[in-house]
C-alpha positions, 0 to 999 in steps of 0.5 A, spaced: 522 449 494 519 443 498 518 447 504 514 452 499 510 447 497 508 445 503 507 452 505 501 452 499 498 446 500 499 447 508 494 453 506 490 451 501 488 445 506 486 448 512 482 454 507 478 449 503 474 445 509 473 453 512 469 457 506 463 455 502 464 461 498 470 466 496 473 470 492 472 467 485 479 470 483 485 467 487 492 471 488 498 466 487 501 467 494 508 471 494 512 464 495 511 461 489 514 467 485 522 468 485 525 474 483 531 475 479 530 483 478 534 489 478 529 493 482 524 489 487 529 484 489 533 489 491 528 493 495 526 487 498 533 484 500 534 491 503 528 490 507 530 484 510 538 485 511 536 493 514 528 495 515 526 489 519 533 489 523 532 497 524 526 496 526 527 490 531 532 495 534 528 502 535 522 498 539 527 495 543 530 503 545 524 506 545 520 502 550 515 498 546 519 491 548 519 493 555 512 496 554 511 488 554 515 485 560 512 490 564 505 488 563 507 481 565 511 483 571 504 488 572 508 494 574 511 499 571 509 505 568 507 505 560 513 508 557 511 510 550 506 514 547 500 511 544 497 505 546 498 502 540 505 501 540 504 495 541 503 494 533 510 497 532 512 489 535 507 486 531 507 489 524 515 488 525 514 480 527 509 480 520 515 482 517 519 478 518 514 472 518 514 473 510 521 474 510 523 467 513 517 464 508 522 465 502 529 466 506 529 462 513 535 465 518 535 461 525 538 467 528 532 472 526 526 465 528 530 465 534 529 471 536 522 472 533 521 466 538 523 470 544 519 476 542 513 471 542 515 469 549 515 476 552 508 477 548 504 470 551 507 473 558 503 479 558 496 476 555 492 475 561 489 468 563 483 470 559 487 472 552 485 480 553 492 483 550 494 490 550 500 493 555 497 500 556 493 498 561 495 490 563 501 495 567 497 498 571 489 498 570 489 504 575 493 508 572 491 508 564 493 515 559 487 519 557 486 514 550 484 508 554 478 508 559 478 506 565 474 499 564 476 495 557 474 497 550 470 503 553 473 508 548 474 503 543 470 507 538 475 512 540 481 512 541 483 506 546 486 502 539 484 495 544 482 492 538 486 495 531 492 492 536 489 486 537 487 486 529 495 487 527 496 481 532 491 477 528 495 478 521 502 476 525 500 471 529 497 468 521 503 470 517 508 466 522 504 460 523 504 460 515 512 461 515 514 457 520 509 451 522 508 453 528 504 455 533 507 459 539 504 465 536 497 463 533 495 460 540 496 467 543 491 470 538 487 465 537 486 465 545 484 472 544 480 472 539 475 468 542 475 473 548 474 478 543 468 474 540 465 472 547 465 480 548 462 482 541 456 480 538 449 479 537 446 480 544 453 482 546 458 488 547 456 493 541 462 497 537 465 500 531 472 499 532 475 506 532 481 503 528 479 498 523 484 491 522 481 488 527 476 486 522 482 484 516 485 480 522 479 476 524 478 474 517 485 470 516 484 467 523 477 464 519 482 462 513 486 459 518 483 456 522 476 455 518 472 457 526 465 462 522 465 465 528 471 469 527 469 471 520 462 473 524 465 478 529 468 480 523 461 482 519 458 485 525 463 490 527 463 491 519 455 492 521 455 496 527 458 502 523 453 507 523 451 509 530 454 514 532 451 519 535 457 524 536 455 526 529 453 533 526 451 534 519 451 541 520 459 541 523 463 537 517 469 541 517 470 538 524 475 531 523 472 530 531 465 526 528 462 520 527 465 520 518 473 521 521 472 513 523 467 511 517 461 510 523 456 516 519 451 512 516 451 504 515 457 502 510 451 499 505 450 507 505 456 510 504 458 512 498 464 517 498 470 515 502 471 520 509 475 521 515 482 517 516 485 515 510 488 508 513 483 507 516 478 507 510 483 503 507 483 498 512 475 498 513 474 497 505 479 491 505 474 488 510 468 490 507 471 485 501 474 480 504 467 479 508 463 480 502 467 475 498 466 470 504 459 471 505 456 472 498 453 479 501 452 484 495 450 490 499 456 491 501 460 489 494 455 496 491 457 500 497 465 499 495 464 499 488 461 507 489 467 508 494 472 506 490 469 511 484 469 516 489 477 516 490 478 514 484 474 520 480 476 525 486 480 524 491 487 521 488 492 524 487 497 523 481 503 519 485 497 514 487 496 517 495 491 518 498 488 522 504 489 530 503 488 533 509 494 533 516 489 536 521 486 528 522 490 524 516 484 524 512 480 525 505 479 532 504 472 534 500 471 532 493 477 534 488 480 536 495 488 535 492 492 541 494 499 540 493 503 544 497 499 541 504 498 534 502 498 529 506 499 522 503 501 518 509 504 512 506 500 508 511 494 510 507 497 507 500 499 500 503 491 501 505 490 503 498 494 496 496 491 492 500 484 495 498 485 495 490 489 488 490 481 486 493 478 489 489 480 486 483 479 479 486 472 481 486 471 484 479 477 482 475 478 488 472 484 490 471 483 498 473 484 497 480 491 493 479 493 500 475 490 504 480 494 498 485 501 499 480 500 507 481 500 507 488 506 501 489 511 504 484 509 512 486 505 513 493 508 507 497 515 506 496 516 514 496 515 512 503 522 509 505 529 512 503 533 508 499 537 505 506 531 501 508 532 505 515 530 512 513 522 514 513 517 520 510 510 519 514 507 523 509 509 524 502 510 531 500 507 533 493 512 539 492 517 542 497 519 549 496 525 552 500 526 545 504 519 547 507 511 543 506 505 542 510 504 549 512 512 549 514 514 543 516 520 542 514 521 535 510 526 530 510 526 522 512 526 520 519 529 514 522 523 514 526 517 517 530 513 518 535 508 514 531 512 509 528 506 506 524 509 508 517 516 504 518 514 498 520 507 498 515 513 497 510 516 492 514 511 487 512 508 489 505 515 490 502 517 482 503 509 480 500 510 484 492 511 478 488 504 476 491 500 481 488 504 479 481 499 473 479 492 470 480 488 465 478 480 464 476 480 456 475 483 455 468 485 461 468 491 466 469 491 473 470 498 476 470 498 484 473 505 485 475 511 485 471 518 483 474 523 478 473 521 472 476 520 465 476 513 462 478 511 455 479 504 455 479 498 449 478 494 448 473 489 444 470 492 439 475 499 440 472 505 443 474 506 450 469 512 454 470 511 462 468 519 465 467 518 473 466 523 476 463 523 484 462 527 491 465 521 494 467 520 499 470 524 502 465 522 498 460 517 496 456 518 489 452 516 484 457 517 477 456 513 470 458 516 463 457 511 458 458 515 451 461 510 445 461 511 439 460 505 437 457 500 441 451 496 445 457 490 449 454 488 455 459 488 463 457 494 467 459 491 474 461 496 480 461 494 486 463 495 492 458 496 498 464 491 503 462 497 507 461 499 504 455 492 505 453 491 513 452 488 512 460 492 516 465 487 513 471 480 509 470 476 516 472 477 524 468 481 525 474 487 526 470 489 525 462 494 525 458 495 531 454 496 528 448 494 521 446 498 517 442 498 513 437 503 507 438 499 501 441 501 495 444 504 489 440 504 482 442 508 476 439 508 469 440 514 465 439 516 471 435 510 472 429 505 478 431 498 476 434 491 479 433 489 480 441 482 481 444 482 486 451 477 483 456 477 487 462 483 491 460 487 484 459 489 482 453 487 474 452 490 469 449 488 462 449 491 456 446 494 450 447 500 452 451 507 448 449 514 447 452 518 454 451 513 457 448 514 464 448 510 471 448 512 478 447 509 484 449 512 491 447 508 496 451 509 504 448 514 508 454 513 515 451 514 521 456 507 523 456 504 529 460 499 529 464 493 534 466 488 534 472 482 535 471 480 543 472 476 542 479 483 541 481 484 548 484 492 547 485 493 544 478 489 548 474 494 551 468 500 545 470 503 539 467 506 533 471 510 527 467 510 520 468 513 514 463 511 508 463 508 507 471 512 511 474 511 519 476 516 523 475 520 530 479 524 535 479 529 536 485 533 541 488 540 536 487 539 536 480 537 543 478 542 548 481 539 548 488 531 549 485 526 546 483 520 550 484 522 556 478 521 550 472 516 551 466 514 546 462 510 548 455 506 543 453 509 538 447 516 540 449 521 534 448 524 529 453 530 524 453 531 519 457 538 516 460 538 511 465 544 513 471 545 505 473 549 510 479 544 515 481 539 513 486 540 506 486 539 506 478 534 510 476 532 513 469 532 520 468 528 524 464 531 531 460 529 536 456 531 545 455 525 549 458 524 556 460 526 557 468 526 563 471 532 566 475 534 571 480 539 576 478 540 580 485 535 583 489 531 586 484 530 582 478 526 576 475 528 574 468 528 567 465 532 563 461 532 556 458 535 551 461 536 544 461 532 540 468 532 533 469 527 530 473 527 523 477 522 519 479 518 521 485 518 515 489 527 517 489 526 524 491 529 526 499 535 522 499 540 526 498 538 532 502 533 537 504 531 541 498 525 543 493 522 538 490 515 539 486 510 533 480 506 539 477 509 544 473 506 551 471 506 550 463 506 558 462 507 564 466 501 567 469 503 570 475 509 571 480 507 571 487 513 574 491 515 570 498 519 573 504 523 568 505 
């Protein structure tokens, strides 16, 4: 507890000299809540005791570690694919960084340190840091120029590698106290900041994070030109002069890379979904540091625009493979979804800000949707198996224009796995907030927090079974009468509000609204911004209940949806639900679920490392020989989405027909 509280004042002193402004809401950092749950607890351990071994493993097999040693020896071939694998070690040490903040293990900070050893050998004496051409400069792959950053608009990723540096180096620094990792990148940053500017160098970065990572550097370190460079690559967007108007289908165009017109004009979210994420993430930062309100009004109509149209009802976002990016609006096609989970950590990081800008509590039910749906799909339950892409329905083992669809331990472009080593750890972060006196309480997990308020020690115990279930308790520990509000957000779910647009509705409101309790006796409570405020003198042990509704509810899309035009999805409480081939007779794409049908719940504590299911008997259609089509009333099961693809390759599908229209017949 000691070292943790260092850890939080050690951050505070260093943020508190470097800004005058900020956000007016304040997260409660991952290391004062500890866990004691049944569903991320878990998650987390296993990203610590399997993802992050797993991943330090394959960049050693697959080159990326030696891509360093040879750029310090200065010979060698480049021996990987994209010059951005780089990031792979970076986001994997990040990761770890988090982890040893809660969990100190002297071998794995051991082994961080001689990675770090490799890394400052291969920065060049004036802190430029990119392995793709250090090995040698003459000989560079197509996606590098022959000169530094000259296709740093494109394809180079000299400055997203540098931008992943940055939010590693600051995650260690803060976890271990040291600074062998935070010099190497403060020295580069001080290149970066030489090279870019006023007066200097010009670019939009092609990959955006450069702007994320200059951002915690400022944090850290309190030097405004850090933050500076990271407002003029935001304003450098805009000039890009390979941009047709006439060509929008074509992905190869100034709105791939979010550099179409100036981000104050934008107002729809184009081109590559993590990049998006990212840039909107820094857009936030920056205008919170800075007070710049242009920018605040150009992500509000952004975040509106996904919101509104571009969502899909796992909380992915990125429609289109062909660049991995936003299709048009209501662009959702489900058999060719994309979704990469990268592009859903983004969209997190991305909801998380702007709720610290607006204190509004729909932007942590779109944060919920995507963490509980969306991302965690995104890695098997063995913590080593991966999807790049998150599917919306599988039909004959085959998505994505036939791609076949199973987890991969790794790929080429291992962006995806090693993005979940550094986001799983940080979870209990996103859990509380702070406005002064005031504390925000957005997610539910077993924990305890240890927090500060009105200058006296306050201990939050939550005490719940979420997200199976709805009762959710909070005990108040203080030793003295504490006057503040406690904000509890009341999920737009358990509202009658699928998601905070007309994207996607329930198809039936209910009519069972959430109760709260206070040391037992039923309250009256006010909502504020999706929050249900309570303000009192809190006591030692004071006790609040809240019983949110867990109804099975069906969901409905709105009809611009081509694909989901006549279809149900289901989801109780946060998590979306599936069919999958494993629990219904080797089929899932043949189910019909009429509108108003019945469910059961039953949790299965040994299925999927615990899931509950959902049951009910619907029509599903059959094929009797090679002639016949029949259907005949079945019970199927469904299991949350984000458990699906670990027991096999098979059909997998979230929207169900509600009746027979038409039967399209497939040759294989």
């Amino acid at each position: 507890m000691k070292k943790n509280l260092f850890f939080i004042s050690m951050f505070v002193a260093c943020t508190a000299v470097a800004q005058q402004k900020d956000y007016s809401i304040k997260d409660i950092n991952f290391t004062q809540v500890h866990l004691t749950d049944n569903f991320w607890l878990p998650r987390i351990e296993i990203n610590r005791t399997a993802t992050i071994p797993a991943s330090f493993e394959r960049c050693e097999n697959t080159g990326r570690v030696k891509n360093f040693v040879m750029a310090a020896e200065k010979k060698g071939k480049f021996c990987t694919v994209y010059p951005f694998d780089d990031t792979d070690i970076y986001k994997t040490i990040e990761g770890a960084a988090f982890s040893l903040a809660t969990h100190p293990d002297k071998k794995l900070d051991a082994y961080v340190d001689s990675l770090i050893v490799i890394i400052r050998n291969a920065q060049e004496p004036d802190g430029y840091l990119y392995t793709a051409r250090t090995i040698d400069p003459v000989n560079v792959g197509s996606w590098v120029g022959k000169e530094r950053w000259e296709k740093e608009r494109e394809l180079s990723h000299e400055l997203y590698n540098a931008g992943h540096m940055y939010e590693a180096a600051v995650a260690h620094y803060l976890a271990t106290k040291k600074r062998n990792f935070l010099d190497i990148a403060i020295k580069n940053a001080d290149l970066v900041c030489s090279v870019f500017g006023p007066g200097k160098r010009s670019v939009a970065p092609g990959h955006e994070i450069v702007e994320m990572g200059l951002v915690k550097l400022f944090r850290i370190t309190g030097k405004q030109e850090y933050l500076n460079t990271a407002k003029f690559f935001i304003y450098a967007r805009g000039q890009y002069n390979g941009y047709d108007p006439k060509n929008t289908d074509s992905w190869k165009n100034g709105s791939y890379w979010q550099d179409h017109k100036p981000v104050v004009q934008q107002d729809e979210a184009v081109g590559h979904a993590v990049r998006a994420g990212y840039l909107y993430s820094a857009v936030a930062d920056v205008a919170a540091l800075t007070g710049d309100d242009s920018l605040t009004k150009a992500i509000d109509k952004i975040w509106e625009n996904v919101v509104s149209k571009k969502l899909y009802i796992q909380g992915g976002i990125g429609a289109r493979g062909d660049g991995e990016r936003f299709g048009a609006n209501y662009e959702l096609p489900n058999n060719t979804a994309y979704n990469e989970t990268c592009a859903s950590i983004a969209n997190v990081y991305w909801n998380h800000r702007m709720f610290l800008l607006h204190g509004d509590s729909k932007y942590m039910d779109v944060l919920e949707r995507t963490l509980y749906n969306g991302l965690i799909s995104g890695v098997g339950l063995d913590g080593k198996s991966f999807f790049y892409t998150n599917a919306m329905e599988v039909r004959n083992g085959f998505s994505h224009n036939d791609i076949e669809r199973e987890r991969s331990g790794w790929f080429q472009c291992s962006c995806c796995p090693t993005n979940v080593c550094r986001f799983i750890p940080a979870v209990p972060g996103y859990m509380y907030a702070q406005k002064e006196s005031d504390l925000y309480v957005n997610l539910f997990i077993s924990s305890t927090a240890n927090l500060v308020i009105n200058n006296k020690p306050v201990q939050v115990l939550q005490q719940n079974n979420y997200p199976w279930e709805g009762d959710l308790r909070f005990t108040i520990q203080t030793a003295k009468a504490n006057s503040f509000k406690l904000l509890i957000r009341i999920p737009g779910w358990a509202l009658n509000t699928a998601v905070p647009s007309d994207l996607y509705s329930f198809q039936k409101n209910t009519g069972v609204k959430p109760t709260i309790k206070i040391n037992g006796e039923p309250v009256t409570y006010e909502i504020q911004n999706g929050y249900a405020v309570i303000d009192r003198a809190w006591k030692k042990n004071d006790e609040v209940l809240v019983m949110l509704p867990m109804e099975i509810r069906q969901i409905i899309a709105n009809e611009k949806i081509k694909d989901n035009i006549g279809k149900l999805a289901l989801q109780r409480g946060p998590i979306v639900y599936c069919a999958e081939w494993a629990d219904n007779n080797g089929k899932a794409g043949n189910i019909i679920i009429p509108a108003g049908g019945a469910f059961s719940t039953e949790y299965k504590p040994m299925l999927l490392n615990g899931v509950m299911t959902l049951k009910t008997e619907v029509p599903v259609v059959s094929i009797t020989g090679t002639e016949s089509i029949t259907t005949e009333r079945k019970t199927v099961t469904m299991i949350p989405y984000y458990s699906w693809a670990n027991r096999g390759k098979g059909e997998m599908t979230i929207w169900f027909p509600s009746q027979i229209k038409d039967i399209e017949i497939l040759s294989k």
